[in-house]
C-alpha positions as CSV (number, residue, x, y, z in Angstrom):
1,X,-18.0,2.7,9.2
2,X,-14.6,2.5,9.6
3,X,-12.6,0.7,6.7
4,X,-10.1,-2.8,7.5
5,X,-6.8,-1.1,9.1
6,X,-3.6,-2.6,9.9
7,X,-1.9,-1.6,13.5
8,X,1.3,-1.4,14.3
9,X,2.6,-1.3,17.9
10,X,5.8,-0.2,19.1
11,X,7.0,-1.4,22.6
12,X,9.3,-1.2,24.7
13,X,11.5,-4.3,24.6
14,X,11.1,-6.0,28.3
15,X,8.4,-7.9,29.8
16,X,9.3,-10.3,26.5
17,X,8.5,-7.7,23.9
18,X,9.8,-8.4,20.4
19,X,9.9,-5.2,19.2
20,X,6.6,-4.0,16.5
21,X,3.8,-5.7,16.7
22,X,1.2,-6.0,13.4
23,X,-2.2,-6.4,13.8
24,X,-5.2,-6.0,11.6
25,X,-8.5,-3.9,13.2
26,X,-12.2,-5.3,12.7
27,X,-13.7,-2.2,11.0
28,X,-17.2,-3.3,13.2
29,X,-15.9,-4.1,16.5
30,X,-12.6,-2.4,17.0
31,X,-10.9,-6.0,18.0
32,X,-7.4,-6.8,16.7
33,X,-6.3,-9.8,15.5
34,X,-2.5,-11.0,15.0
35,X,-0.7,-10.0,11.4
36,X,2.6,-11.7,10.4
37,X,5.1,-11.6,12.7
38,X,6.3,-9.3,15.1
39,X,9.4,-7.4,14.3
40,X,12.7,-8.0,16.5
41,X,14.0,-4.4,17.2
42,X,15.4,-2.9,20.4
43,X,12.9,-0.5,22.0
44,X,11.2,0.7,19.0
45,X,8.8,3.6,21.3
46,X,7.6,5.4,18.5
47,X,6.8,4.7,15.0
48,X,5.7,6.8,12.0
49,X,4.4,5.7,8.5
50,X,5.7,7.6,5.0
51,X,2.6,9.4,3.3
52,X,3.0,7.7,0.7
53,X,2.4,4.4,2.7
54,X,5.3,2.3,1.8
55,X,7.4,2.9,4.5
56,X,7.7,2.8,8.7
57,X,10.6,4.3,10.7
58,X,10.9,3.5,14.3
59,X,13.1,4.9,16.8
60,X,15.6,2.7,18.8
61,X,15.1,4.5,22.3
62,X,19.2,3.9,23.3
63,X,21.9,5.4,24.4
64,X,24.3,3.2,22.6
65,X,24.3,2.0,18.5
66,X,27.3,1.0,16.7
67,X,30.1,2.0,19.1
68,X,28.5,6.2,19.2
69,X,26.6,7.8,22.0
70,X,23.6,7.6,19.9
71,X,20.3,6.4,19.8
72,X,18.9,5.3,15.9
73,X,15.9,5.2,13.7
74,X,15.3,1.7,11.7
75,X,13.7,1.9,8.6
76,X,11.4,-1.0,7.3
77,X,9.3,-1.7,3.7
78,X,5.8,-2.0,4.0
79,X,4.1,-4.9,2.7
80,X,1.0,-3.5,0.5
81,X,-0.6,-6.1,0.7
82,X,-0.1,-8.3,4.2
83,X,1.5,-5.0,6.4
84,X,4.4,-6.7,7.0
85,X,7.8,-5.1,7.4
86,X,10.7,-5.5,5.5
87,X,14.1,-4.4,7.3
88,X,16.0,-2.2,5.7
89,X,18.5,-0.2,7.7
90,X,19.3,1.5,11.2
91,X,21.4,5.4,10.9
92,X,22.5,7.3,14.4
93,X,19.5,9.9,15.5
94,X,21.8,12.1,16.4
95,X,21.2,11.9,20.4
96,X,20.6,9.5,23.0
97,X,17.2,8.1,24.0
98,X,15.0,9.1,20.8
99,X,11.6,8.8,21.5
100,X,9.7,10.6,18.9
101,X,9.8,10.4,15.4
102,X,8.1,11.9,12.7
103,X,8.1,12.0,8.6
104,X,7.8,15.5,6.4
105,X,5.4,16.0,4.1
106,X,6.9,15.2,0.9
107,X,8.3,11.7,2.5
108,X,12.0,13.2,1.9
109,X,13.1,13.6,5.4
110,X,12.8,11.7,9.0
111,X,13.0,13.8,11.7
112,X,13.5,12.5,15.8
113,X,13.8,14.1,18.8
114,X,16.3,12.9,21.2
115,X,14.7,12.9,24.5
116,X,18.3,12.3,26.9
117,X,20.3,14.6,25.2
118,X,17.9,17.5,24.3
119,X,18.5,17.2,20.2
120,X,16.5,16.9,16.9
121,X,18.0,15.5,14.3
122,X,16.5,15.3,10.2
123,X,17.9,12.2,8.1
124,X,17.0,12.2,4.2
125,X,14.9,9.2,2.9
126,X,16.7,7.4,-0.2
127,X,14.9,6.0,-3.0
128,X,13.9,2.5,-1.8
129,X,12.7,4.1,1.9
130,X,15.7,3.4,3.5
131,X,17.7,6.4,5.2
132,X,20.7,8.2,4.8
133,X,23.2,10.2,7.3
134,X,21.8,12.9,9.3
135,X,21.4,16.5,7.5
136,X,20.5,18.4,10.2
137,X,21.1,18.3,14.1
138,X,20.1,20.9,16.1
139,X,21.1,21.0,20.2
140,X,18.8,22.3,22.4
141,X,20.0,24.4,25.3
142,X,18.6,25.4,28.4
143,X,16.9,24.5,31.6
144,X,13.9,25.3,33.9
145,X,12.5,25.2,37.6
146,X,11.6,21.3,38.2
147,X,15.5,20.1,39.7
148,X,14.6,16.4,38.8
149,X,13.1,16.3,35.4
150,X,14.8,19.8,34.3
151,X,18.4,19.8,34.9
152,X,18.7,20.3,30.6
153,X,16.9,19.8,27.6
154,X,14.8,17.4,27.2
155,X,12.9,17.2,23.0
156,X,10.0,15.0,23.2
157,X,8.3,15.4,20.2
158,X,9.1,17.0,16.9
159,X,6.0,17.8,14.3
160,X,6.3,19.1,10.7
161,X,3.0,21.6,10.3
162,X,0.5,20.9,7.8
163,X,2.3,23.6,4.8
164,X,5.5,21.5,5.7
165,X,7.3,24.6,5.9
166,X,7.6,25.2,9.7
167,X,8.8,22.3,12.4
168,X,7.8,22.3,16.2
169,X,9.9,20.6,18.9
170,X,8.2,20.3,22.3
171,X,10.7,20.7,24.9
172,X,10.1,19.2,28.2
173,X,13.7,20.1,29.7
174,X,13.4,23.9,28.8
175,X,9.7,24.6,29.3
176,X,9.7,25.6,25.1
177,X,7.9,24.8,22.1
178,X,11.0,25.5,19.7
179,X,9.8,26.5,16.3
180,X,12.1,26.3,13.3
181,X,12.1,27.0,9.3
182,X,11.8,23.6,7.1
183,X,14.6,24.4,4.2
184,X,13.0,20.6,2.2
185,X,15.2,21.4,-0.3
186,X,18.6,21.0,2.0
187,X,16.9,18.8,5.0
188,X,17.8,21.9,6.8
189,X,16.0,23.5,10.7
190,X,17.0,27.1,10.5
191,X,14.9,29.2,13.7
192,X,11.7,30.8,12.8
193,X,11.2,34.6,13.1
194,X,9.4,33.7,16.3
195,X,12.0,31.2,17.6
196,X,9.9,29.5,20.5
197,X,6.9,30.1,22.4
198,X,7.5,29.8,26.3
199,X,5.1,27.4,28.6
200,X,4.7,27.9,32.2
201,X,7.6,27.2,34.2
202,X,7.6,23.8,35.6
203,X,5.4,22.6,32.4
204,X,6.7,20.2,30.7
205,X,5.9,20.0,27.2
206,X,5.6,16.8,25.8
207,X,3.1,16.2,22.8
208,X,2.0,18.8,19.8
209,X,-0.7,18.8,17.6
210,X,-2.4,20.8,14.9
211,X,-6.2,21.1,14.8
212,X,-7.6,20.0,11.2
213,X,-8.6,23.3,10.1
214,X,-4.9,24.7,10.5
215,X,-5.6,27.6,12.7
216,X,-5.0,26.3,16.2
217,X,-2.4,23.9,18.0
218,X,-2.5,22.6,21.1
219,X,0.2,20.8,23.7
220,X,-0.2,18.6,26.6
221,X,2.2,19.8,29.7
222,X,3.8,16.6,31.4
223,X,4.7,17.8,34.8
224,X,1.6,20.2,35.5
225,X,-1.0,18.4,33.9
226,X,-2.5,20.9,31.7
227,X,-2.8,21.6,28.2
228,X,-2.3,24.6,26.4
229,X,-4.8,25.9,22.9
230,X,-2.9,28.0,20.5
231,X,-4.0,29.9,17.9
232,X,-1.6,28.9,14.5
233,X,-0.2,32.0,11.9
234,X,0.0,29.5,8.8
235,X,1.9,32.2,7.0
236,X,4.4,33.2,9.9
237,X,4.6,29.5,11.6
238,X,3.5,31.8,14.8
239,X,2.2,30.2,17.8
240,X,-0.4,32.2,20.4
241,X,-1.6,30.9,23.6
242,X,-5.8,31.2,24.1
243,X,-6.2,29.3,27.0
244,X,-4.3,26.6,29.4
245,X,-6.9,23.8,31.1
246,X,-6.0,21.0,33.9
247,X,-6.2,17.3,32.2
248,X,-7.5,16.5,35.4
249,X,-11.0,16.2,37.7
250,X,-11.2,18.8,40.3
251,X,-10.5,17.7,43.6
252,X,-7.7,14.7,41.8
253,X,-4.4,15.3,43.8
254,X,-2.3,11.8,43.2
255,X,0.7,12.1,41.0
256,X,0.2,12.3,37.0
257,X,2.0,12.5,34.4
258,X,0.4,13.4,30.9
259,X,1.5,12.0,27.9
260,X,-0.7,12.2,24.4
261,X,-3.0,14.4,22.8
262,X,-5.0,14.0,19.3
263,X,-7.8,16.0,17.8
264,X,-10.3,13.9,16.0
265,X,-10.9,13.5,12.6
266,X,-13.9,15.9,12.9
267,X,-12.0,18.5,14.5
268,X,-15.1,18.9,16.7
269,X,-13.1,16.9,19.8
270,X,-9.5,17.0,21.5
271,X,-8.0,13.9,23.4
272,X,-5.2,13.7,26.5
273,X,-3.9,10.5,28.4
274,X,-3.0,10.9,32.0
275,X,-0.6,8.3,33.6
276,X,-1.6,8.2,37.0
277,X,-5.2,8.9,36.4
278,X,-4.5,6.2,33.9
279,X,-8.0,8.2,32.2
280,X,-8.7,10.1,28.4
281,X,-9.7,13.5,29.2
282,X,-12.5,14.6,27.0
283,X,-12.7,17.9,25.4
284,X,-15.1,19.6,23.4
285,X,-13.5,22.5,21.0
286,X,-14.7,25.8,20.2
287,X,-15.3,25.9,16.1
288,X,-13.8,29.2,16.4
289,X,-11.9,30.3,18.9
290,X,-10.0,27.0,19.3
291,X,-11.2,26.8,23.3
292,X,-11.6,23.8,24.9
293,X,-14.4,22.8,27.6
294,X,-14.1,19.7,29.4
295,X,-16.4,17.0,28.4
296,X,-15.8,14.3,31.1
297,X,-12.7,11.6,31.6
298,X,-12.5,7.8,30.3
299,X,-10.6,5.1,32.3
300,X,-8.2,3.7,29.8
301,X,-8.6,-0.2,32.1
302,X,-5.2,-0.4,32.3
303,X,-2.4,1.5,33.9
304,X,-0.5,4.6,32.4
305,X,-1.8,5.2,29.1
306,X,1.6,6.4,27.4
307,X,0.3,6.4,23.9
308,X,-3.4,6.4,22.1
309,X,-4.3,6.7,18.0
310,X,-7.5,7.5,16.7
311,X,-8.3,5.1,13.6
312,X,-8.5,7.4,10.4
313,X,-12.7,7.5,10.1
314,X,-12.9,8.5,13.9
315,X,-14.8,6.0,14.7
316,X,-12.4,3.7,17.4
317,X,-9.6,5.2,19.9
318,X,-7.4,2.5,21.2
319,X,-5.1,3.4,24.1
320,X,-1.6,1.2,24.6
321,X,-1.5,1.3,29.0
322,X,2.2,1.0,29.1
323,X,2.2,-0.9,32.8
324,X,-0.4,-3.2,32.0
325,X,0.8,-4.7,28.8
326,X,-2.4,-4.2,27.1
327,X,-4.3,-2.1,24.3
328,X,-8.0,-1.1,25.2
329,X,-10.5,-0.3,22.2
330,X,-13.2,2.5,22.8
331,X,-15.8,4.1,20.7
332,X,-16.4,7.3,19.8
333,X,-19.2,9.0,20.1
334,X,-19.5,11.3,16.9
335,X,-22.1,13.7,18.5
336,X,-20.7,14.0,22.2
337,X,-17.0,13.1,21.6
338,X,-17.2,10.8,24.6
339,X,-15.9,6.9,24.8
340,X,-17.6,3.9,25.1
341,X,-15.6,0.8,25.8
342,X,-15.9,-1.8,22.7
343,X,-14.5,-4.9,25.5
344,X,-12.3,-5.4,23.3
345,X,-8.5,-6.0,24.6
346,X,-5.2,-7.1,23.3
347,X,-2.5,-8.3,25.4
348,X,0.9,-6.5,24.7
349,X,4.2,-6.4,26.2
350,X,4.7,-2.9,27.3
351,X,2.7,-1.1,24.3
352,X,4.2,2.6,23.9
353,X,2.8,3.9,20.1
354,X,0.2,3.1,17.8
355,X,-0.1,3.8,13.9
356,X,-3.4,3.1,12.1
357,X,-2.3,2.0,8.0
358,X,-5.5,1.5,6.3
359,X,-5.8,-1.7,4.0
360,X,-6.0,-1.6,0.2
């Protein structure tokens, strides 16, 4: 059974959002209940927790902070004991419109990708959690076939591998999965021998993950609907696709827009949300090859499923549907990876990422 978890939410501030919302998760039924107060911040769309648990970063998804063409990252104390968050300061990400960010292995370094202006930038963590200026910004360049959505580059995600010596930056704009060298010592992103790994054109790489057993990756394509199974080179930080499958039910033909992809704790299962389908596709993975067979597809009950989060014992998936100002518990199946709805359902202002912290 699934241990007591505190949830955070981040939002996007309209629709009266606050900002980060804290909720704990009844380890029985999935349901959340309010924790402390939520956090004023401007559009915090994606939050990550330290490893070591005491801290949360959130993006600011802007354009504009402090007088720079810049969004930011906010850096807060956690609370071991309540959850809740202490402020304690905002730097420049380095680009406009972050909207992913991630933290390194060691807890050293905060890294975001800039989603407007096609950039990644890595900011050192000081002593008490809070963050210093920027040591590394890397500019993306480039563009591919789709004339509204790839005009330029376009990071969406940026994800430190398990070894925490390679770094992967999904690039919807440029139709790339950029791969660097992690230099932890300097904060630096220097390119790997293999410098990228090319998706279909017209893709639209959004959202990376590494399977458990750290020999396959997979990424879920925004603007075909498909994702793509890699087999990982832990040594080399190499990348090579096995297979590409449709997050979608054949004969589907309305617009969708794929946004997030997990592999459960088991390793046994692979997750994607389509906005449009508003569904979970369902995939069962191949021990070892790293395929993926379609299982089925879960409606999320609510409307474009931006974000989801599998709690830490695999045992609930709770999806934030972006349009419908709501977070809808399932659970999971350990034998047939598929979702049964817990009818449990928290209303949220415009719910965009989810973070499991499990209680002392």
């Amino acid at each position: 059974m699934a241990e007591k978890m505190l949830v955070y939410v981040g939002t996007y501030t309209r629709r009266g959002s606050k900002g980060i919302y804290i909720y704990v998760m009844d380890p029985e039924t999935g349901s959340l209940k309010p924790a402390g107060k939520a956090v004023n911040l401007n559009n915090p769309s994606f939050l990550a927790i330290s490893p070591q648990k005491g801290s949360l970063y959130a993006v600011n998804e802007v354009h504009s902070f402090m007088g720079r063409r810049s969004g930011a990252v906010s850096s807060f104390m956690i609370d071991g004991e309540t959850g809740e968050l202490t402020p304690l300061n905002s730097k420049p990400s380095g680009g406009t419109s972050p909207c992913y960010v991630t933290v390194d292995g060691t807890g050293r370094y905060v890294l975001t990708a800039n989603y407007s202006s096609g950039s990644l930038c890595v900011l050192p963590v000081m002593d008490d959690g809070s963050l210093g200026e920027a040591t590394d910004i890397i500019q993306h360049e480039g563009s591919s076939i789709d004339p509204k959505r790839q005009m330029g580059p376009h990071a969406h995600s940026v994800v430190v591998d398990p070894s925490n010596r390679y770094v992967y930056a999904a690039d919807l704009g440029i139709d790339k999965i950029m791969i660097y060298k992690f230099d932890v010592e300097r904060g630096k992103l220097k390119p790997n021998d293999q410098p990228w790994v090319r998706t279909q054109p017209g893709a639209g790489p959004r959202h990376f993950t590494f399977h458990p057993n750290e020999r396959f990756a997979y990424v879920i394509n925004e603007l075909d609907s498909t994702i793509i199974a890699f087999s990982y080179d832990r040594e080399s930080g190499r990348l090579k696709p096995v297979q590409t499958v449709s997050t979608l039910p054949d004969g589907y033909e309305g617009a969708n827009y794929p946004a997030d992809i997990h592999v459960d704790p088991s390793g046994m299962f692979l997750y994607g949300s389509n906005r449009g389908h508003d569904s979970i596709a369902i995939y069962r993975i191949d021990g070892e090859t790293g395929r993926l067979s379609l299982i089925g597809h879960e409606s999320t009950r609510g409307r474009s499923p931006r974000n989801f989060a599998i709690d830490p014992s695999g045992d609930f998936l709770l999806v934030a549907n972006q349009d419908t100002d709501n977070i809808v518990g399932f659970r999971i199946d350990r034998e047939t990876g598929m979702l049964e709805p817990t009818g449990e359902e928290t209303k949220v202002p415009a719910p965009v990422c989810i973070k499991f912290l499990p209680l002392p």
